[in-house]
C-alpha positions in Angstrom: -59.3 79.4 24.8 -57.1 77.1 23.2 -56.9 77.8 19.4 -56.2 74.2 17.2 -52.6 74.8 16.4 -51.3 74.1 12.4 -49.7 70.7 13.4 -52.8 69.6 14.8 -54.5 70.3 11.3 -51.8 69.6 9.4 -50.1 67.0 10.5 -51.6 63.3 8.4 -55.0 62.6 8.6 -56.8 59.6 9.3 -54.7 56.3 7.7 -56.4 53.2 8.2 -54.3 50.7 5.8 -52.5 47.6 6.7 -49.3 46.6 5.3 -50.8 43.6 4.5 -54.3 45.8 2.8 -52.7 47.2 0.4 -54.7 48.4 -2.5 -53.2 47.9 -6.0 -54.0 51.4 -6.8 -52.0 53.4 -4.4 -48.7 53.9 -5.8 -45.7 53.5 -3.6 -45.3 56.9 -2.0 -48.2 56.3 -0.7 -47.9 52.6 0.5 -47.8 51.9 4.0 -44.2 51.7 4.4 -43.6 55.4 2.7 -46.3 56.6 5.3 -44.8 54.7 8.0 -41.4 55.9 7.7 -42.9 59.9 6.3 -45.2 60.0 9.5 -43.8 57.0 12.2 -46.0 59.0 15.2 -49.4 59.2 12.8 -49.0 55.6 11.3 -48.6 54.1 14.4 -51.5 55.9 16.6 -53.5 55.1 13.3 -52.5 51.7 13.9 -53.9 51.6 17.3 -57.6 52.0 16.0 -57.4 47.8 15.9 -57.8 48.5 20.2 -61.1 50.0 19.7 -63.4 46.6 19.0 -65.1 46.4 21.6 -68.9 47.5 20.5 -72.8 47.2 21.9 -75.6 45.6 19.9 -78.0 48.6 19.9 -80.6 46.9 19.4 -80.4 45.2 22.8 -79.7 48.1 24.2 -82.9 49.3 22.9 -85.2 47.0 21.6 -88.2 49.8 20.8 -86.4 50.8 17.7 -86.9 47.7 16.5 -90.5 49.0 16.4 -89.7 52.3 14.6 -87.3 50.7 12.3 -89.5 47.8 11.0 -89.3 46.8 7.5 -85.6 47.6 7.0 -82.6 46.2 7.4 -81.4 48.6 11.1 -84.0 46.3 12.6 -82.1 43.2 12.0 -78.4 44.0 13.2 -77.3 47.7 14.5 -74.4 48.3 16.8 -72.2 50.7 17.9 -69.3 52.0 15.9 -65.3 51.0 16.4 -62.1 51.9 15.5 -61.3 52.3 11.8 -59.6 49.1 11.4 -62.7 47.8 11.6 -64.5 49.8 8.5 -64.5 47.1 6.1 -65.3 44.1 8.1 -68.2 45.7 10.2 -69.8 46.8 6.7 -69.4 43.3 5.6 -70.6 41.4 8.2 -73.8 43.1 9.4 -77.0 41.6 8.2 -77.8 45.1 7.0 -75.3 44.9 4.2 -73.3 41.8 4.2 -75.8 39.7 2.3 -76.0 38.4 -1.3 -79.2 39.8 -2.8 -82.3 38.0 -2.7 -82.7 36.0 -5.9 -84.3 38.1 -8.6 -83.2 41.3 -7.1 -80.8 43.8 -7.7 -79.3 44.2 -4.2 -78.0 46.8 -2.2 -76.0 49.9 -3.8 -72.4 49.8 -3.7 -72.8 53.3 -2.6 -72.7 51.2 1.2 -68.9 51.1 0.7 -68.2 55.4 0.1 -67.1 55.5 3.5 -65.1 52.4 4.2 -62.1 52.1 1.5 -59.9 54.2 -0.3 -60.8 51.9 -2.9 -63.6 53.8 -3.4 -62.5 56.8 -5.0 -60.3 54.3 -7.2 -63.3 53.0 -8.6 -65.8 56.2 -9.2 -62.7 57.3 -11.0 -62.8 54.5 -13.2 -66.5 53.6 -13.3 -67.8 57.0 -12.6 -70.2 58.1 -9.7 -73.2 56.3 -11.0 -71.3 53.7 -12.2 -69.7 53.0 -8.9 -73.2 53.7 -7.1 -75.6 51.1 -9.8 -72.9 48.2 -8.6 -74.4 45.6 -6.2 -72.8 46.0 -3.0 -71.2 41.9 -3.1 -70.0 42.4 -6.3 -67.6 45.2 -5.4 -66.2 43.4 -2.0 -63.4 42.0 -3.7 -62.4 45.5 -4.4 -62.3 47.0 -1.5 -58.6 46.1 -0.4 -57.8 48.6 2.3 -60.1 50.2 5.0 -59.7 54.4 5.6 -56.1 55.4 4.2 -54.7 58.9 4.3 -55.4 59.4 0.9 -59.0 59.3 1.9 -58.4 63.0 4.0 -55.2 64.4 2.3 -53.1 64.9 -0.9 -51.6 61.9 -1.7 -48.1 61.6 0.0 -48.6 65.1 1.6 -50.2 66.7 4.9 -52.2 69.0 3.0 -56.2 67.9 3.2 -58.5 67.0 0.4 -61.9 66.2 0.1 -62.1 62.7 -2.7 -65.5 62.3 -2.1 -67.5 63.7 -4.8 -70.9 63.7 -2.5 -68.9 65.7 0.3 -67.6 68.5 -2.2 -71.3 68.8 -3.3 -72.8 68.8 -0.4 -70.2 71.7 1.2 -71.2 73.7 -2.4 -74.4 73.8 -1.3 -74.6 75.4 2.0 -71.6 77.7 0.5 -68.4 76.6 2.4 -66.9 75.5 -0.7 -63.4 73.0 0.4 -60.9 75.0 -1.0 -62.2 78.5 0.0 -62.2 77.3 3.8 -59.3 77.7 6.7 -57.6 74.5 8.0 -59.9 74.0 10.8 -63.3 74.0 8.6 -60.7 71.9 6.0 -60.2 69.6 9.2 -64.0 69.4 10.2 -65.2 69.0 6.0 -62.5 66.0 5.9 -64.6 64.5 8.8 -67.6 65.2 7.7 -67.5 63.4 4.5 -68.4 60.3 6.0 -69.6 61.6 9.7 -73.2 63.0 8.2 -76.4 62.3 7.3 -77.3 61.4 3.7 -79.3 58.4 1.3 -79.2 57.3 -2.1 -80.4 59.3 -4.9 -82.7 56.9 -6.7 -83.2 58.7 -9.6 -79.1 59.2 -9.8 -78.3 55.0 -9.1 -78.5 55.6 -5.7 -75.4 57.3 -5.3 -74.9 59.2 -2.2 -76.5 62.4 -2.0 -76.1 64.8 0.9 -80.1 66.6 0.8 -78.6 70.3 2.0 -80.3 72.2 -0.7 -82.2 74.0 1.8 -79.6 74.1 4.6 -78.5 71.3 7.3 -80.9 71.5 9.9 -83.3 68.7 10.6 -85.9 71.1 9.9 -84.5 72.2 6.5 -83.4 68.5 5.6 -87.0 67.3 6.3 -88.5 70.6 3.9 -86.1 68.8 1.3 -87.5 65.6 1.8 -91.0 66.5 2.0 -90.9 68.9 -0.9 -89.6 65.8 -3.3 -91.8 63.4 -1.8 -89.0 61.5 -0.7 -89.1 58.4 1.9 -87.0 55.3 2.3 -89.4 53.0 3.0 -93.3 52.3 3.9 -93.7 51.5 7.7 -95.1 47.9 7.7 -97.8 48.2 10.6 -98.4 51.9 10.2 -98.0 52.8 6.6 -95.6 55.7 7.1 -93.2 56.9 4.7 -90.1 56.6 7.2 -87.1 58.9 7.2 -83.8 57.6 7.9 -81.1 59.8 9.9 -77.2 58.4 9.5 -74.7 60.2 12.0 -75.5 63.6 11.4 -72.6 64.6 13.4 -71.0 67.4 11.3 -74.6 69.0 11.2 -74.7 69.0 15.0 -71.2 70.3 15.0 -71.7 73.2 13.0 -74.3 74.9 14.9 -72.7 73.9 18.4 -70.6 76.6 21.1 -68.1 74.3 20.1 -67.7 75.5 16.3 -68.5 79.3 17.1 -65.4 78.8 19.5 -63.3 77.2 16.5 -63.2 74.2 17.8 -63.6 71.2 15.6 -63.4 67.1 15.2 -60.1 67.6 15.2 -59.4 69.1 18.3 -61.5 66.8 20.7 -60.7 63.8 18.9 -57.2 63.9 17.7 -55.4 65.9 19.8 -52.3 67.3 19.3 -49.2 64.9 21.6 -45.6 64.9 22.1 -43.6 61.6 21.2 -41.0 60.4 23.4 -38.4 62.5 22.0 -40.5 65.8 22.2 -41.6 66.1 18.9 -45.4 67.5 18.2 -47.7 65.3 15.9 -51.3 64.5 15.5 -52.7 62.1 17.4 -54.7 59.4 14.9 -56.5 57.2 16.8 -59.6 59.3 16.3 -60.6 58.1 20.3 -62.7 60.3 22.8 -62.5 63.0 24.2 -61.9 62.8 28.0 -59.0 60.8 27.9 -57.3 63.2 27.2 -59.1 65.8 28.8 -55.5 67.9 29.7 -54.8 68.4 26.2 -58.2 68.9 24.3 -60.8 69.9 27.2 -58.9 72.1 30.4 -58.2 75.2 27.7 -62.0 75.8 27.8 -63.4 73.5 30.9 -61.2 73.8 34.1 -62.6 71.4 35.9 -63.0 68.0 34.8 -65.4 67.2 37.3 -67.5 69.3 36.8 -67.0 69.0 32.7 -68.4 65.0 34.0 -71.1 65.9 35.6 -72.4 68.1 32.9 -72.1 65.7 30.1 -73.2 63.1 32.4 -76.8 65.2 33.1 -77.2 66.3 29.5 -76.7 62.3 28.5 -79.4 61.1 31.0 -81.7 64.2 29.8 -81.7 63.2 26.2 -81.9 59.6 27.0 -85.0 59.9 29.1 -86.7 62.2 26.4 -85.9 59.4 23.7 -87.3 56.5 25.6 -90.0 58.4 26.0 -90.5 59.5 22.2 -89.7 55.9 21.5 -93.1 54.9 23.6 -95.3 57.7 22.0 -93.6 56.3 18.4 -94.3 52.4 19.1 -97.7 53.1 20.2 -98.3 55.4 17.4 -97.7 52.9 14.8 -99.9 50.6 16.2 -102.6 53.1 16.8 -102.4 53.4 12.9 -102.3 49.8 11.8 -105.0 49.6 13.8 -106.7 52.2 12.3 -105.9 50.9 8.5 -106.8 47.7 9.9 -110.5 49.0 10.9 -110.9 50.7 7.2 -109.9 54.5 7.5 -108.8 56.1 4.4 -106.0 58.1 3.8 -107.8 61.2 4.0 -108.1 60.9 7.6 -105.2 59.8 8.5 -103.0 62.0 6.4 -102.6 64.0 9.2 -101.3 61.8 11.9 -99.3 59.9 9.4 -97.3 62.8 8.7 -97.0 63.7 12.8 -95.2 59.6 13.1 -93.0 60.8 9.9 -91.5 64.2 11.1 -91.6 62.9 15.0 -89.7 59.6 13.8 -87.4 62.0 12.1 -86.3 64.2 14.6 -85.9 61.5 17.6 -83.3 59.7 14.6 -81.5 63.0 13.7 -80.5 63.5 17.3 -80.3 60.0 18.4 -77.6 58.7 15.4 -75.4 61.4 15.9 -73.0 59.7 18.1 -72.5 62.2 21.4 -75.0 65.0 20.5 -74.8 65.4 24.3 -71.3 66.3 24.1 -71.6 67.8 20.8 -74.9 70.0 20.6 -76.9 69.0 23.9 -78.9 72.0 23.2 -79.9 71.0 19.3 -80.5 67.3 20.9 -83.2 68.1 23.2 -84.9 70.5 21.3 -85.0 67.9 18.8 -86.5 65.6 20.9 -89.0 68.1 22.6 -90.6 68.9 19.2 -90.9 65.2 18.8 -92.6 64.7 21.7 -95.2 67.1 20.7 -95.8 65.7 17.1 -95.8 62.0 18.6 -98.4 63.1 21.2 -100.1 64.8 18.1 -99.8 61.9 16.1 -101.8 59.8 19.1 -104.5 62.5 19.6 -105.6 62.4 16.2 -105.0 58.3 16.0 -107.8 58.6 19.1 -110.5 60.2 17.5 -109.8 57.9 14.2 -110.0 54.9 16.1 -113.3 56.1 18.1 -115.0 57.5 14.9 -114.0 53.6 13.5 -115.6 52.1 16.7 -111.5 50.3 17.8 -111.9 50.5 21.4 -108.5 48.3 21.8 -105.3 48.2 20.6 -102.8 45.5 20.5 -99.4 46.8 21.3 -96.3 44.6 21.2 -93.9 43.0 23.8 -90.7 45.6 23.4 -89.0 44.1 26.7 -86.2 42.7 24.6 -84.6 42.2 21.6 -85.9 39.0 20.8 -89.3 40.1 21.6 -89.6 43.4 19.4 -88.3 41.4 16.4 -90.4 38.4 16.6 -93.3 41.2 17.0 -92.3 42.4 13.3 -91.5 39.2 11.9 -87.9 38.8 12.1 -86.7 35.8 11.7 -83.0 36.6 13.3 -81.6 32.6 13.5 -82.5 32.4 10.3 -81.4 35.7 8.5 -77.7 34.7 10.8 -77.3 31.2 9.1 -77.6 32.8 5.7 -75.5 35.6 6.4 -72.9 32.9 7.8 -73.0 30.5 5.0 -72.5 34.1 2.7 -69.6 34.8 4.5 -68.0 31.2 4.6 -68.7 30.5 0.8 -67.7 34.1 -0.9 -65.9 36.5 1.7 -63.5 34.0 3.3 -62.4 32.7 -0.5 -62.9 35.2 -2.2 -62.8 38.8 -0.2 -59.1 41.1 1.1 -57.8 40.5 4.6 -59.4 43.1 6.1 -63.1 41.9 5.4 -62.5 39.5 8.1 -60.5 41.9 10.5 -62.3 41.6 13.8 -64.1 38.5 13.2 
């Protein structure tokens, strides 16, 4: 087993600033020519994030979630992640944040930016964390000046690591692996894990981000959380459910993996320790995958590749086919319900199978937003998915006799064949929601916005 060696976890973390992004606030031994000459292999791998644009609209790719999603902003615009150059500009430009708020309404958090700029411990410095988190998300875009910097993962102007975000330092209190009390690798995987995990916005706290681990990590503990406080981030509009919302719960997956009781961490798989052309050792920072560079991160522990391929490839088309088909059960179970509500039941009968959509919803998200859980935690991925099978199908079975009790012998169920056809189903107006979000862009990001709001686009 290869162990991660100390210049692998050492060595700069993630830098993801411009020399022409430079914040105001970082002073100049940590500007991006005091980096670039302090750590020339780091900066310029870092640098090489701007390769990884290419990205899949998601909700192409799978139009049913559409469905499950409905009445919120992931059924309008959702698509796969890309390199960190990108942080800024993709947060601005997706329908589900880059819009000014609808007239007589507060608008989205500013909380939306915690992950993208080292701006962002700047300002909860200055405005405090509810301050920072009661902003409106526009108001705060001509702040953000850089995307990820180093400062964001280590001690300014130094290797060591650091956790800035107050919401990760909380959160790692909580299930009692405190930052500082931790060895460099679980200092490596916490630095990750500040932005790759789940969490919302405390409402009662300005919406500032809250990681809900008071009960432990789990899907199954998170959910007790949520449940116990009554908690939901919005009402289904067909079904009436009080939907939960999973956001890349990657370091949760992580930590209950083989690959964390082998001490193997984000670090490892995904920036690998390499050799410059003069044969000196640094940190790769691209922050890529994995099998690229299978010699170095993956032959230690897997000595065939091939067989490493065909494993991941099996596990992939396993969880896939159990999340189309928990998709299915979850479309037709929100319909099932509207129809229901539609025909006059009351809550009291359909508590039950409300609750089954809820926790059933839950689990297909929490394994199906953490980007490769079939790399990560196959196992925790389709167990996931089993138990949502069963509450789906239990959701359904006691939609039946609700319907038959309310004389419904028919259910309309919508045309999920495409994108195009699962949004006009819920009333998305897509052409329309785009113009606006163009003529948003054109009129206050392009005048008014950094550089690196428009990187990519």
């Amino acid at each position: 087993m290869k162990k991660l060696t100390a210049i692998a976890l050492n060595l700069l973390g993630w830098c993801g600033l411009s020399s022409l992004a430079l914040s105001p606030a970082l002073a100049a031994d940590v500007s991006p020519d005091a980096m670039q000459a302090k750590y020339p292999n780091q900066y310029a791998s870092w640098q090489a994030t701007s390769t990884q644009a290419a990205r899949s609209d998601m909700l192409a790719s799978y139009p049913a979630a559409i469905i499950l999603w409905a009445g919120s902003a992931y059924a309008k615009e959702y698509h796969s992640p890309r390199g960190h150059q990108f942080a800024v500009a993709d947060v601005t430009h997706t329908l589900r944040t880059g819009v000014p708020p609808t007239e007589g309404t507060k608008g989205l958090s500013a909380s939306c930016w915690t992950c993208k700029s080292p701006d962002v411990p700047r300002l909860i410095d200055e405005l405090g964390v509810e301050g920072f988190s009661a902003k409106n998300f526009t108001d705060l875009g001509s702040e953000m000046n850089s995307v990820v910097y180093c400062s964001d993962c280590h001690v300014k102007g130094k290797a060591a690591l650091t956790l800035p975000r107050p919401h990760a330092r909380d959160a790692m209190a909580k299930v009692h692996l405190p930052f500082d009390k931790q060895d460099e690798a679980m200092k490596g995987a916490q630095v990750c894990g500040q932005c790759h995990v789940t969490y919302y916005f405390q409402p009662e706290r300005s919406n500032k981000v809250n990681i809900p681990w008071i009960f432990g990590s789990s899907a199954d503990l998170i959910e007790k959380y949520y449940d116990t406080r009554r908690f939901y981030e919005w009402i289904h509009p067909i079904s009436k459910t009080p939907i939960l919302k999973a956001r890349h719960p990657e370091f949760e997956h992580w930590s209950r993996s083989e690959h964390a009781k082998a001490g193997v961490t984000c670090v490892t798989c995904h920036m690998p320790a390499a050799t410059d052309s003069e044969g000196k050792a640094y940190t790769n920072h691209q922050v890529g995958k994995a099998l690229p560079n299978y010699d170095a991160v993956c032959q230690g522990c897997h000595e065939s590749k091939q067989t490493l391929m065909k494993q991941l490839n099996s596990a992939k088309s396993q969880i896939a086919e159990k999340a189309r088909h928990v998709e299915l059960l979850l479309v037709k179970a929100h319909y099932e319900a509207g129809a229901a509500w539609d025909a006059g039941a009351s809550w009291a009968i359909m508590n039950d199978a409300i609750m089954a959509i809820r926790h059933a919803q839950w689990r297909w998200d929490f394994a199906m937003s953490s980007h490769g859980s079939y790399a990560h935690n196959p196992q925790e991925a389709n167990a996931l998915l089993d138990t949502a099978i069963k509450q789906a199908e239990y959701a359904r079975s006691a939609l039946a006799e609700i319907l038959s009790m309310l004389s419904v012998s028919e259910v309309s169920y919508p045309d999920i064949s495409s994108k195009e056809a699962a949004q006009q189903a819920v009333g998305i107006e897509l052409e329309k929601l785009t113009k606006a979000k163009q003529a948003f862009i054109k009129q206050e990001v392009d005048k008014h916005w950094p550089a690196v709001s428009r990187t990519g686009y």
